[in-house]
N, C-alpha and C positions, 0 to 999 in steps of 0.2 A: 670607512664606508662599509655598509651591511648589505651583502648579495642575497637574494632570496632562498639560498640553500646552506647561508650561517646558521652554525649552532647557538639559539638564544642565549647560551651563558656566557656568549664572546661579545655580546652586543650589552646584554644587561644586568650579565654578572651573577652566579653562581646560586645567592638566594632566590632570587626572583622566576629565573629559569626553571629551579626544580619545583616552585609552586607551581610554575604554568604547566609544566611535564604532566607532573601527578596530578594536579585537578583538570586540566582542560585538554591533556594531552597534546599540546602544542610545544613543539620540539623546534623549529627553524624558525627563520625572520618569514618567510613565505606561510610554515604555518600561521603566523599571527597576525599576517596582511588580509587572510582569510577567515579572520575571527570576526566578522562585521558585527555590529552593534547591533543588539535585537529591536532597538526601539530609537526613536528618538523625541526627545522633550525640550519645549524652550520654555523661559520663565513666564510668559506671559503677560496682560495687565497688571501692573502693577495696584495692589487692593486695599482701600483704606481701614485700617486697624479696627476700626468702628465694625465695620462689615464683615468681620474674619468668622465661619464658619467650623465646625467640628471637621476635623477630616479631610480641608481643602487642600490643595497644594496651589499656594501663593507665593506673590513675589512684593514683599512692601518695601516702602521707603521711608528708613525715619531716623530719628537723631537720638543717639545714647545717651540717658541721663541718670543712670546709676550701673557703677561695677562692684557685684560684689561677690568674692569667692570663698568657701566652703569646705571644711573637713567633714565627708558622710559616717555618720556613727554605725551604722546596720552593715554594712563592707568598708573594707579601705580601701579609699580613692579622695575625689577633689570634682567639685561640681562649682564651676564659674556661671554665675547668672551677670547676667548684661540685661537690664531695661531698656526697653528704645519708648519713643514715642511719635509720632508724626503730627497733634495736634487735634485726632478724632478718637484715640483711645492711647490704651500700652498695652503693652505686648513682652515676653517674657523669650529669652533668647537661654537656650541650658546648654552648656559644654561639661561631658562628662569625662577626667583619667585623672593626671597625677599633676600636682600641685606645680606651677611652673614650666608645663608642658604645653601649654596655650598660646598660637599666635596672638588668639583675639584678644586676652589680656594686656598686650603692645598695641596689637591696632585696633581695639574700641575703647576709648577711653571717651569721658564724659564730652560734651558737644562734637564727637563724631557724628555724619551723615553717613550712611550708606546705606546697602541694595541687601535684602537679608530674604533667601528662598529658602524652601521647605516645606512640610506636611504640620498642618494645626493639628495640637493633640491640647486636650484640659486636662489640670489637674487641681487638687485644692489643699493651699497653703494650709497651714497652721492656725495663721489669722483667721480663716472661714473664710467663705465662700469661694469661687472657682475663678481660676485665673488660664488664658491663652498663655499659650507656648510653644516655641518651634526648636527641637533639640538636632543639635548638631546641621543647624542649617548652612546653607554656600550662600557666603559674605562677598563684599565688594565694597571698601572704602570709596567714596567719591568726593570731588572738591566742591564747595558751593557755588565758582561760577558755572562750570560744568556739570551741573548735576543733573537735570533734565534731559540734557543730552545724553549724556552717560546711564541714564535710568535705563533710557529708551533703548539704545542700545545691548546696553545689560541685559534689558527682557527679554528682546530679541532674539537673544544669542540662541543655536541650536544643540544643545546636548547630548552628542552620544551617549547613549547605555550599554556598553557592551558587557555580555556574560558573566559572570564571577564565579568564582569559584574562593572555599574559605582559603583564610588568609591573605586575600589578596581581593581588591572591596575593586569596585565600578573605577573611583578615581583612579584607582593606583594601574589598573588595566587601560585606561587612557594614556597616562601617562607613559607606559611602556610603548605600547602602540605610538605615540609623540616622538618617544625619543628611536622610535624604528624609521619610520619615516624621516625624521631628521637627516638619518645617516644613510639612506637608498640606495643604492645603487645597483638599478635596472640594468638589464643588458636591450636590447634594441626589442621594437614593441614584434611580439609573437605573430600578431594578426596582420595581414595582408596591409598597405597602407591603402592599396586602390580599395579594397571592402572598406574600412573605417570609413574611407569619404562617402559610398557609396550608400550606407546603411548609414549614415551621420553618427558615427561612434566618435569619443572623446580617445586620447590616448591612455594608456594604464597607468602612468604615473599620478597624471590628473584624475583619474576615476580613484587611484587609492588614497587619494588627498582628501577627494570630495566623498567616501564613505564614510571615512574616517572622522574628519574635523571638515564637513561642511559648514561656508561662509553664509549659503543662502539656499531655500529650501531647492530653488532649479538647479545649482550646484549638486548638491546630492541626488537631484533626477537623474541626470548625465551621468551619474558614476554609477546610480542602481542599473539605468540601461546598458550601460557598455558591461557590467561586470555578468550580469543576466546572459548575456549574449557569450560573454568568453563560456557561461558553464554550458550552455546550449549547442552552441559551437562543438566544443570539445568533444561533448559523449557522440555529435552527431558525423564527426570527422571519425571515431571510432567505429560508428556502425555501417557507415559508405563503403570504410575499410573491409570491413565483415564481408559484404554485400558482396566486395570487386573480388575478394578471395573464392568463397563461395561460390560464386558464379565458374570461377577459372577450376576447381577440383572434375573430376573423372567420374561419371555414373552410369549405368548400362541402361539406356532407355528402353522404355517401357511402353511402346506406342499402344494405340487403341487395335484390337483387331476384330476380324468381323466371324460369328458363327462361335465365339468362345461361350467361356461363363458368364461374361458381361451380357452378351447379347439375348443367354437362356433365361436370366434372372429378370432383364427390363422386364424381358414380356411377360414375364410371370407376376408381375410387380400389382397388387389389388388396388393401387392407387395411384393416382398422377404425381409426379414431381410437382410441385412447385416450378414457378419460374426462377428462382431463388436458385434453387438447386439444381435446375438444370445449369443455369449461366456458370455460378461456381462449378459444377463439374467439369464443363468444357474447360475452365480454368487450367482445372486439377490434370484433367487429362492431356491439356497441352504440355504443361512444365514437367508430365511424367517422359512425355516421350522425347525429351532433348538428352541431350548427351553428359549434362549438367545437372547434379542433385537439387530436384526442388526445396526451396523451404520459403513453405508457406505456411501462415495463420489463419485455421478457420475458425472464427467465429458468430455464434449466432446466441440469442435468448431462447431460454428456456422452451425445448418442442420444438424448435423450427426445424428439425430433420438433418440436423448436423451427421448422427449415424449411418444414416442411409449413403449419404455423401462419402462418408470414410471406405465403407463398407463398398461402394461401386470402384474408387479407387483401388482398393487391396485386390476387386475380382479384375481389372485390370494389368494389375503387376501377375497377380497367378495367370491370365491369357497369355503374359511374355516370357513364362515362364519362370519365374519368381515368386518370393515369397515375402508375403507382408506380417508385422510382429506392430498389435494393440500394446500401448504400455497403458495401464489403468493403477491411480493412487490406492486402490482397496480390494481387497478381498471378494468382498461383496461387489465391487464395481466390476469387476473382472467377472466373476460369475455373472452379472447377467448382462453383460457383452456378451459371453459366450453362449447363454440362453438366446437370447435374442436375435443376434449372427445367424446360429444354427437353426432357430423357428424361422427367419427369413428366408435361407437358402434349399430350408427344405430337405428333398432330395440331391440336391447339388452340393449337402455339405457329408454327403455319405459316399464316398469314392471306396472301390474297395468291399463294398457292401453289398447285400444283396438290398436290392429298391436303389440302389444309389444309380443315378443318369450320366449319361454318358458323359458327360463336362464334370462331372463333380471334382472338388478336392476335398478334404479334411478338415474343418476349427480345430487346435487342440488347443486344451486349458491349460499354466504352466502357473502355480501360486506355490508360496513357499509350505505349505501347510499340507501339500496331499500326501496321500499314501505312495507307499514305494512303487506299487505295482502300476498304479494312474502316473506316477511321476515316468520312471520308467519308458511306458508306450509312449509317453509327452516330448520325452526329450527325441525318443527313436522318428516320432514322425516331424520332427522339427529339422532332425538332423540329416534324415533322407532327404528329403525334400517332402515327404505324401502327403503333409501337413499345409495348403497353401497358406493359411490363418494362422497364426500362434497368439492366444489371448493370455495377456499375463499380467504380474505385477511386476516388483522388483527381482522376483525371481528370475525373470529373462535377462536380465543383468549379468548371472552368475556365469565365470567362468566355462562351469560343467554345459551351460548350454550351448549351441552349437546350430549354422543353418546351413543346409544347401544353399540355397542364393538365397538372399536378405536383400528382398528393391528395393521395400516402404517399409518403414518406422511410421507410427499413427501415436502421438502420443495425446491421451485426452488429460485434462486439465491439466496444464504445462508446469502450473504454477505451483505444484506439489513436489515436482523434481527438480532436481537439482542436474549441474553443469556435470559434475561427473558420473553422474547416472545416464543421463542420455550419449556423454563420450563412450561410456561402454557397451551400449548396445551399438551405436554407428562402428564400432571397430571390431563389428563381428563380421564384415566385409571387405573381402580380400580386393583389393587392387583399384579399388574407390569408395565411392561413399554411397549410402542409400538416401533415396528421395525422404526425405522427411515432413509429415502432415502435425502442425501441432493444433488441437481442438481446444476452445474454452467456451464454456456454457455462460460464464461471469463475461457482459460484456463489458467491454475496453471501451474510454473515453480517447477519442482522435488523439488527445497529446501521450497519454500512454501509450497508444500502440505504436505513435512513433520513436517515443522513446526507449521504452522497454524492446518490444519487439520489433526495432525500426532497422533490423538485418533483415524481419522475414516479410516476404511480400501477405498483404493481407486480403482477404476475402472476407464478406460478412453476409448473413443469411440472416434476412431483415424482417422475412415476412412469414411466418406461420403455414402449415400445413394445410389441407383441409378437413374438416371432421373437428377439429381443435376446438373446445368449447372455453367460454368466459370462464375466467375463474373472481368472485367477489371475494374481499377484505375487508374485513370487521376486527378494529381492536377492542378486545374484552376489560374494560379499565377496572383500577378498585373501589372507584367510588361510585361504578351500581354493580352490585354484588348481585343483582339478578340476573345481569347478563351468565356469569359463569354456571350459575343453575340451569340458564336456557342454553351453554352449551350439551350439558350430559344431554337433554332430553334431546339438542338433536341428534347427536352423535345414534343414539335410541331409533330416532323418526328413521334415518338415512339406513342403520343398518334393519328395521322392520321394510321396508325395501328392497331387499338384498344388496345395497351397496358398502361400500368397504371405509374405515377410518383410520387415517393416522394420527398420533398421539404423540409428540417429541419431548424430550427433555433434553436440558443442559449435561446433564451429566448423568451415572448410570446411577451412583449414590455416594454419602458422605465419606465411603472408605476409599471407593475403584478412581475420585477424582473426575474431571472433567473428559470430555471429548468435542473435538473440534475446536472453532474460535471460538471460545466463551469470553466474555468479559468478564473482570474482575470485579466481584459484588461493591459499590459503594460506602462510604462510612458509614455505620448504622443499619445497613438492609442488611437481611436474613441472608445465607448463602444459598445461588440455586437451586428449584427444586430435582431432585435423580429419578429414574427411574427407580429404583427400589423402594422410595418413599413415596411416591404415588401409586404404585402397582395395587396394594392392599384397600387403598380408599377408593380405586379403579373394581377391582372386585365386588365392593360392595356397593357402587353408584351405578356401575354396569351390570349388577348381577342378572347369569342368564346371558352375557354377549361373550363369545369366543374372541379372546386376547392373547395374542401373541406379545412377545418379548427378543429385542435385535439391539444389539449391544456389540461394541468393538473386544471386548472379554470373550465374547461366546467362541466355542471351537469352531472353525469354519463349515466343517459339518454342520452342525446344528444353526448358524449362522444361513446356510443354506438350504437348508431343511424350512426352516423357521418363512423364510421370502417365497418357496416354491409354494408353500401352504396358502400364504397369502395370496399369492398371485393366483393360483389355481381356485380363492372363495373359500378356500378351509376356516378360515379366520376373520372375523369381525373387524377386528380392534389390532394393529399393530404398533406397541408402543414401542419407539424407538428413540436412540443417539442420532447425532447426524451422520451415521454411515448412510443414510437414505438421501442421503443430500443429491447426489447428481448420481442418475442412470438407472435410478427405480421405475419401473416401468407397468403400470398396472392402471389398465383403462377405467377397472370395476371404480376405485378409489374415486370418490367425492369430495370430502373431508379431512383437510388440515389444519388439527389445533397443533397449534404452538407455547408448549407450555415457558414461561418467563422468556417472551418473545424479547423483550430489551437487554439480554445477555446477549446475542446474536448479532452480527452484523448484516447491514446492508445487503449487501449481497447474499450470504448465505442466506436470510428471510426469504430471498427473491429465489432460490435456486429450490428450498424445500417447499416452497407455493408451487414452485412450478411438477410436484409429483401427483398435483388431482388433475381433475380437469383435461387429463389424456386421449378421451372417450370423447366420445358426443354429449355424454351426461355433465354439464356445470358442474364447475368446485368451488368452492366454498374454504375459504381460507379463517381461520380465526387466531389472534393475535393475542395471549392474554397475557397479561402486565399489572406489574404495584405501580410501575412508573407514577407520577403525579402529573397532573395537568399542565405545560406552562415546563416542562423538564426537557431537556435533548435528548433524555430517551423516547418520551412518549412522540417528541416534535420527529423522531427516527421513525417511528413504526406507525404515526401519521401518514408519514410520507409513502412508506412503501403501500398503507392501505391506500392512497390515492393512485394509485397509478400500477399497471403491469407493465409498462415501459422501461425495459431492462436497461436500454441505455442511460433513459432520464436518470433511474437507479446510481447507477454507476458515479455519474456526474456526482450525486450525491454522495457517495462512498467514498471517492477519491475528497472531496470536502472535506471531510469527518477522517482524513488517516493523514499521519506524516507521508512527506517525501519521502521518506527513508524507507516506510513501511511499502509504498507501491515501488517502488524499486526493487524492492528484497533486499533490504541490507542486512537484516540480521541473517539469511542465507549466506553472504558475500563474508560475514563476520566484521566487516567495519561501516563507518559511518557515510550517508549520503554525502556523496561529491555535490549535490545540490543544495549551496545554502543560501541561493536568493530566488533563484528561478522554481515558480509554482506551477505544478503541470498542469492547474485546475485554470489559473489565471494568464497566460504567459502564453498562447496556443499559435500566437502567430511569431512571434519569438522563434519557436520551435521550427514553426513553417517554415521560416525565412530560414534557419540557419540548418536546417537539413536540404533546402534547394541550395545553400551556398557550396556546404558540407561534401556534397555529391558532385556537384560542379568541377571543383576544388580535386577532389581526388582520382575523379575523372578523366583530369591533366596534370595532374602531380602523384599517383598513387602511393607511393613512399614517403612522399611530402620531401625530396631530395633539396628542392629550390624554395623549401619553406623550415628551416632548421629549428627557428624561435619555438614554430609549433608541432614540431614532432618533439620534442623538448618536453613543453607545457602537456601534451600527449600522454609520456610517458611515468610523467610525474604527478599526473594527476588520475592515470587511468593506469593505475600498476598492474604487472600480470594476474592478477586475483579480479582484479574489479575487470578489468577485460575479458575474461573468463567468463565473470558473472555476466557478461552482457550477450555472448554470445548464446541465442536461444537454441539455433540449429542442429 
């Protein structure tokens, strides 16, 4: 008998083992119960010979009337042809290896009947003209009084296709999987017996039967849902877990108080909240003031005022006497956090200073690229406390930095750090944890946010600011090459207006390589255009417009220098990488071309749209592309010119990426735990088994009276992947 944590070379013997190992990395009988078949085919109607097609995949029925076998002159080997006929044509059956190595030799001999599938390919004889033929097809002798029966049947049948890998074909991974199964031996079923009734789940022995070698296609229904449900289950019994931990850790709350910095800054504030933002704030400021480290998810699209929100939280924790730490993915994003922060708060963000009010604290900047002397005063006002703000990158990570009290952690785009980057900023806090806010600008589709971030509670900022103007989409296609001529001339109209443009490319040039998500050019197409190779024909289409240049190469000086320029109207034309992707901020800006818009994904198209049209003034987004008509890329950047609906967006994005990918697996370093359940397709799936999930550990939190599935838990959610899940 085979337990699900046998080593496969004790079940299937030493060769076969180490093909699975090294091509498919399947090591146990468990891993290979979890190899499910990526497709499944049955033979079909059976097609008469007359009608047989270039290229089909048929299933016919006929009677062999010539065997004749072959030494090939051009290689050595042995090529058995078998004739069949059915009475509307013939038809040509090729078995290709070594002389005498052929069942069919034995079992098709002349007036045999049988069941002959495979793929119609032509070729042509010697004799002339073109002859059908199906090489190496799956046979089935059948008797003549049973033969219609047995047709039927035959066709019927349903075909796993499981994975392959060389050396080791489709059949031969059935057949392993066959002989695992054979030999089973489950231990008692993991999942609750009252849920299975309750949820109409089948048991795991019968769902690994019916993945495997289903009899009928509702057969393998039953076993795609039960098995759906164990991977849904699983990840969301881990994050309940998170949730009931998390919850129970020590934080120094932070309540709201009256007459601080929060109260000097509303009123100072030139514009109303949103109801958006108001609702989420009272959120934010309820889960600050409990005794318990908040962690929650804000997210909003593009401009809804996610900042502002971050920003009344941090002046919050500095009214309780604490201090809050921005973690930002860039350089350039941290700077103008820091711009930004500090133009918001005015005189409240100059404590210490002459003009500075009476409530004030400090922003300090902390990036790994400043000079000693700016680092220095960074670290000293982080470390005193006079600093209530610290805006950073990875640099606030390091050792050397240091906080008086550290309440909020604000981390924007989550999705750029990693597990151990945000464990070391949260253990810069003695004797608990800090409240932690994580921001994404890229909105989450319901099933991701449960899944991915379904420890942290979530908020979302749905609705737009006021002042916010339209921004239009137009893709530039290659086949009217006048559209791209009527971009320069507006890019021209916009800046004779004193308005501002930007310019992106994939990459900086053919030496410096990519930045950002670039896709990988297609077979045949040119490789992205770089900045450094449009710069020069930029000079001479724009000559006479002031153009800057912003690059992940530039020293951050000049990197900073370069954005102040622009921001301030110095510059026209800003052609940049996607450093500008999220937290550029400049009202003047109009105009977003997008140069080789179809290297880009979904999301990022939607995140660099969203850097015009900040102002009252319309933006104007332009998409330009080789793509071709009738392609998934152009059908891509269709879509996002249809729509500013970031979530719709999403919805699409998530389509278009592996499970693996919205997971982070290649972060976690191994492969998605999800290989049936789709977070695009599968949402009430999810529903259900995060309200069971919760339930469940609600009154079982160690799962002490449920063993099977702390079990399947641990074995399937190892300290690494549980790691990876925890976002907090």
């Amino acid at each position: 008998m085979a337990k699900l944590d046998e080593p496969l070379r004790k079940v299937l013997g030493d060769k076969t083992a180490k093909v699975l190992d090294k091509g498919l990395d399947l090591r146990t009988v468990g891993d290979l119960l979890h190899h499910y078949p990526r497709r499944y085919a049955h033979r079909g109607e059976l097609t008469p010979l007359s009608g047989l097609q270039d290229g089909e995949h048929v299933t016919v029925m006929a009677e062999v009337v010539k065997v004749q076998g072959r030494t090939l002159t051009r290689s050595p080997g042995y090529v058995l042809e078998i004739t069949v006929t059915d009475g509307t044509g013939t038809l040509k059956l090729s078995f290709f290896g070594r002389k005498g190595s052929y069942i069919p030799e034995r079992d098709l001999s002349p007036g045999t009947r049988g069941l002959f599938a495979g793929k119609i390919s032509t070729y042509r004889p010697r004799s002339g003209g073109e002859q059908r033929q199906l090489t190496h097809p799956q046979y089935k002798v059948v008797e003549e009084k049973s033969a219609e029966r047995a047709a039927q049947e035959w066709a019927d049948e349903i075909i796993p296709v499981h994975p392959s890998t060389k050396g080791l074909d489709i059949e031969a991974i059935g057949k392993a999987v066959g002989i695992v199964l054979d030999r089973l031996d489950l231990p008692d079923d993991p999942m609750p017996a009252e849920l299975l009734r309750r949820r109409g789940l089948i048991g795991l022995r019968e769902a690994y039967e019916g993945i495997h070698r289903p009899r009928t296609w509702d057969e393998l229904g039953r076993a795609k849902k039960r098995l759906k449900w164990d991977e849904a289950f699983v990840v969301q019994i881990a994050l309940a877990q998170r949730r009931r931990a998390a919850a129970a850790l020590p934080a120094t709350p932070r309540p709201p108080s009256f007459g601080g910095i929060l109260a000097e800054f509303d009123a100072r504030l030139p514009f109303e909240l949103t109801e958006g933002q108001r609702e989420v704030g009272d959120e934010i400021a309820a889960d600050l003031a409990r005794e318990h480290p908040m962690h929650r998810l804000l997210q909003g699209d593009v401009g809804s005022g996610k900042t502002v929100v971050a920003l009344r939280a941090m002046l919050q924790v500095v009214d309780g006497g604490g201090q809050a730490a921005l973690l930002a993915p860039t350089e350039v994003l941290a700077q103008q956090h820091h711009r930004s922060i500090t133009a918001l708060l005015g005189d409240l963000a100059r404590a210490g200073q002459i003009g500075g009010a009476e409530n004030a604290t400090r922003v300090a900047l902390l990036t790994g690229s400043q000079g000693a002397k700016a680092r220095k005063a960074a670290l000293l006002d982080a470390a005193s406390g006079a600093a209530g703000i610290v805006v950073g990158t990875h640099a606030l990570l390091q050792e050397s930095v240091q906080f008086a009290d550290l309440g909020l952690v604000v981390v924007d785009e989550q999705h750029r750090f990693g597990v151990e980057q945000r464990d070391a900023l949260r253990e810069k806090v003695a004797g608990g944890r800090p409240h932690v806010l994580v921001m994404t600008a890229t909105p989450i589709p319901r099933t991701v946010a449960m899944t991915v971030f379904g420890d942290l509670e979530t908020s979302v900022l749905g609705q737009l600011p006021a002042g916010r103007s339209e921004i239009r989409t137009h893709v530039v296609p290659p086949e009217r090459p006048a559209f791209l001529a009527r971009v320069w001339e507006r890019i021209r109209e916009e800046a004779a207006q004193g308005r501002q443009i930007y310019i992106v490319c994939p990459r900086i040039g053919e030496q410096e390589g990519d930045e950002g998500d670039v896709t990988a050019p297609e077979e045949g197409r040119r490789s992205p255009l770089g900045i450094m190779e449009l710069l020069p024909k930029l000079e001479e289409i724009l000559a006479g417009l002031r153009v800057g240049v912003l690059h992940g190469k530039l020293h951050p000086d000049e990197k900073d220098a370069v954005m102040r320029r622009f921001a301030a109207g110095g510059l026209d034309v800003l052609l940049a990488t996607t450093v500008i992707e999220v937290g550029v901020d400049v009202a003047n800006a109009t105009v977003m071309v997008i140069m080789d818009a179809d290297r880009f994904g979904v999301s990022q198209l939607h995140q660099l749209r969203g850097r015009v049209g900040r102002g009252s003034l319309h933006g104007l987004c332009l998409l330009v592309t080789d793509a071709e008509p009738g392609s998934k890329a152009r059908e891509r950047l269709d879509a996002v010119a249809s729509t500013t609906d970031g979530f719709a967006l999403s919805r699409l994005d998530l389509e278009q990426r592996r499970e693996g990918d919205v997971l982070g697996a290649a972060q976690a370093g191994r492969a998605s735990s999800l290989r049936l359940l789709t977070l695009q397709r599968d949402e009430d799936v999810i529903l259900d088994a995060r309200e069971e999930a919760t339930a469940l550990v609600g009154d079982d939190p160690e799962l002490a009276r449920h063993p099977g599935l702390a079990t399947v838990l641990s074995s399937l959610l190892d300290e690494e992947r549980a790691d990876f899940l925890e976002k907090g």
